[in-house]
Phi, psi and omega in degrees: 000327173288334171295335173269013212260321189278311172322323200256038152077018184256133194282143176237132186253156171221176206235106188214186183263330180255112184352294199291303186291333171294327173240025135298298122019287210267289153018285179282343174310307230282338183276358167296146156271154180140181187238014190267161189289159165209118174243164174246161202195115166263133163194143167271119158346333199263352175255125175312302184308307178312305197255001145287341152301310198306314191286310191309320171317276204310315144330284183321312183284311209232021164082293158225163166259111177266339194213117171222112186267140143266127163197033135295139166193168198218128172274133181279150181305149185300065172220168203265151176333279222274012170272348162252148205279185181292319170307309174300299202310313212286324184302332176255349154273324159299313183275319193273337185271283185300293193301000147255021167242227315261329162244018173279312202263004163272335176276304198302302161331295159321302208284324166326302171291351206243126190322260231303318213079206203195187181221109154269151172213144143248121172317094161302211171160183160331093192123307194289349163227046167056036133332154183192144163173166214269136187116351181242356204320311197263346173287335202274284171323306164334289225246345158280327152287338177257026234217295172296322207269303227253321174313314214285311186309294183302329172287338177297259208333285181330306177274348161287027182035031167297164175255357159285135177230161195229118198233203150254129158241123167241083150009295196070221182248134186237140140342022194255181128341324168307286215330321208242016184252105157257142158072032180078004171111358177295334162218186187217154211224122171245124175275137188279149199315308193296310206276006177272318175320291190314315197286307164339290193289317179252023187235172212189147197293150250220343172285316168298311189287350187262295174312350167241004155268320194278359170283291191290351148300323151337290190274353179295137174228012165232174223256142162070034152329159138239103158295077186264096181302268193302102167263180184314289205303316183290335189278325224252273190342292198306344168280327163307263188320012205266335190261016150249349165246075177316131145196145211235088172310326166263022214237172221297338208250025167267160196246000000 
């Protein structure tokens, strides 16, 4: 998203935990073509403090915030609810949950102050349209809270007559590292044959699914947006069509 944010000229800061790769990130951003500035900010999501710097950083460098996405997050290890410790659990409830109410109520402060107001968006997922199965419970929960979390927030903003609005990005299934990563890479998840199947068919490189969120974010002007790529009608399609459009993500020769 950030690469698309820079093609169509917009400045972008981005935010992450690890130094390096964060300003290896921004490095490689400045070589996108476009002309908007790009800067960097390590702050943890799970600290007020921490993603209240981020915003004053960002201000600072670039005047307003139009757009401010959550979108840290950690995928959980394949195991049933009570198979996970207090730490995994607590660890999926601070980054996926709390770190998009902490910077949804940091952008909105911030968003407050500003004539035009500002666009929160948050990251639907797994979970968020009460999907279930064994091995997601608490990501699935997360994220059906933050599904619940980002509507309710856009209706305060409505009646509060804000000039801020809040809206959902649903993703769908991406092709990255989450899938086979738990917990930031801290364990590694073998996905079972059926759920690869699924992931063939309905899931997609992460480049593709960012030019149509970040387009229709552009162009969006309403409060309690839902920005959806895989909708029914697309999911349905592709499952009909599947045994004439092979595709294999996992096989020797995937990236």
């Amino acid at each position: 998203m950030a690469r698309c944010f820079r093609r169509r000229n917009w400045n972008v800061v981005l935010n992450g935990v690890n130094a390096d790769r964060l300003k290896a990130a921004a490095e490689a951003l400045t070589q996108t073509e476009g002309s908007g500035g790009v800067a960097c900010f390590r702050a943890s999501v799970v600290s007020s403090k921490e993603i209240h710097a981020l915003a004053e950083y960002a201000a600072e460098q670039f005047g307003t915030i139009d757009i401010w996405i959550n979108n840290a997050g950690v995928n959980q290890p394949m195991k049933a609810f009570w198979e996970l410790t207090d730490q995994e659990i607590d660890s999926l409830l601070d980054i996926d949950l709390r770190g998009t109410i902490i910077g949804s109520c940091t952008a909105v402060r911030l968003m407050e102050k500003q004539p035009e107001g500002g666009y929160i968006y948050n990251i639907e997922g797994y979970g968020s349209n009460d999907a279930m199965m064994l091995g997601l419970n608490m990501y699935g929960t997360c994220k059906r809270a933050v599904t619940h979390f980002t509507a309710a927030l856009a209706k305060e903003l409505a009646e509060r007559g804000s000039k801020v609005k809040a809206g959902r990005l649903a993703p769908g299934i991406m092709i990255t590292d989450f899938i086979s990563n738990a917990l930031g890479g801290e364990q590694r998840i073998e996905l079972p044959e059926k759920t690869k199947k699924v992931y063939n068919i309905l899931g997609d490189r992460p480049e593709t699914v960012a030019e149509f969120l970040v387009e229709k974010m552009i162009s969006n002007t309403a409060n309690n947006a839902h920005i959806n790529w895989l909708t029914g009608k697309k999911a349905a399609w592709r499952f009909m069509t599947a045994a004439f459009s092979k595709r294999d993500f996992f096989g020797s020769g995937a990236k």
